[in-house]
N, C-alpha and C positions, 0 to 999 in steps of 0.2 A: 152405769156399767152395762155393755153389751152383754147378755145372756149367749149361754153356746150350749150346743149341743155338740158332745163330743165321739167319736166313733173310733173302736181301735178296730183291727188289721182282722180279728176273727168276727167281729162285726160283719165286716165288708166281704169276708170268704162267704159267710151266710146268705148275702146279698146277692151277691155273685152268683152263688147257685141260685136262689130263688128265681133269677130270670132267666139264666141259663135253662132252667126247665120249660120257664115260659116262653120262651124263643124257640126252643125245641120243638114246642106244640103247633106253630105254628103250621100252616100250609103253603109253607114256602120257603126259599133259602136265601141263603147271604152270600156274595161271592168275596165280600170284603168287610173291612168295619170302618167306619168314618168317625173323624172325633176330630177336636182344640185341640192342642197343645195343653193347655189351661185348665184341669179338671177332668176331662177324658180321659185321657191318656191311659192313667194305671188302670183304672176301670174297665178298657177296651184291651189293655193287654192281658189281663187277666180274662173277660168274658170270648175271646179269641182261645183261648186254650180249651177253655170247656168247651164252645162250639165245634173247635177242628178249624177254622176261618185262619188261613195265614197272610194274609195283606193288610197291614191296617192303614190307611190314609188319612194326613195327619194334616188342618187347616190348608184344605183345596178348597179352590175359588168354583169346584161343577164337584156336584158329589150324585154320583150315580145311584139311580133308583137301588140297585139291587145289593147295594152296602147297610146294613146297620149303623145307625148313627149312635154314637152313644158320650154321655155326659154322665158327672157325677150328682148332679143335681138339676130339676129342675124350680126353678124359681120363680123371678119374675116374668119366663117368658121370653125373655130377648134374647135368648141364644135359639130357642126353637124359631120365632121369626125370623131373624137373618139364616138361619140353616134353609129352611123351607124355600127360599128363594133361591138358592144354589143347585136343589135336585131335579136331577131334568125332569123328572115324573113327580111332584109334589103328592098327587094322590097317593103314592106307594111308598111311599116314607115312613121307616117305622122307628121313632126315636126312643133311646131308653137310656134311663137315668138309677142309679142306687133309689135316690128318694126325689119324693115330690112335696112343693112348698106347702103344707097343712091349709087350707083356705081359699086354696087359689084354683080358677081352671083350668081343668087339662084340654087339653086338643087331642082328639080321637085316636092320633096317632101315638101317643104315650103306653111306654111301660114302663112302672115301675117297681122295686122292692119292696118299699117302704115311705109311708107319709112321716115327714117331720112331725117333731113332741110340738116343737111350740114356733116361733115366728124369730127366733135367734139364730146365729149363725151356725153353719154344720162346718166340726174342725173333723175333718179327714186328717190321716197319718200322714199324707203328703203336703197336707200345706197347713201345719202348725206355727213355721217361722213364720208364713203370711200372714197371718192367724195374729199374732202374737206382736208383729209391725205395725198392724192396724192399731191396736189397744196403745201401743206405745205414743 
């Protein structure tokens, strides 16, 4: 049996702000938010609100430096690799994620909320049926 870790909706408000402060801190600005379709998405509309950021650009093939990129997890890796190669300015890339995979490296550019409990799947409120198709 795959192990999960599961997150409800005030979880994720919590989340939300916790970076929402940290992006705040930073010494610079976002003129947009970059994210998937796939994982992004509620994460980016939600972290747009708290920032003020109204644009969010949704799986572009060029994702400009001056966007936040944001995921709901970072994991293995292979979404921040393929992203990285799309930003015209790689060194300025600041990607952020709810959580990051318990064990694994980040790359300089990461922020996150929160590390995963353990090495099991994170069920977000948005993708339970997916969740729930895999098992089946």
């Amino acid at each position: 049996m795959v192990s999960s870790q599961n997150v409800n909706w005030s979880e994720i408000e919590s989340l939300v702000k916790i970076l929402s402060k940290t992006i705040s801190k930073l010494p610079r600005t976002f003129t947009s938010i970059s994210t998937i379709s796939r994982g992004g998405l509620i994460p980016s509309r939600l972290l747009a609100d708290h920032l003020g950021i109204e644009k969010i650009l949704v799986d572009k093939k060029k994702i400009p430096s001056d966007s936040l990129f944001v995921d709901d997890i970072f994991d293995t890796g292979d979404v921040f690799k393929k992203i990285i190669s799309k930003v015209d300015e790689p060194s300025k890339l600041v990607f952020v994620t709810l959580f990051a995979r318990c064990g694994k490296k980040y790359p300089k550019q990461l922020i996150y909320a929160a590390k995963t409990k353990n090495s099991g799947y994170v069920v977000f409120p948005w993708d339970k049926l997916e969740f729930q198709r895999s098992r089946d």
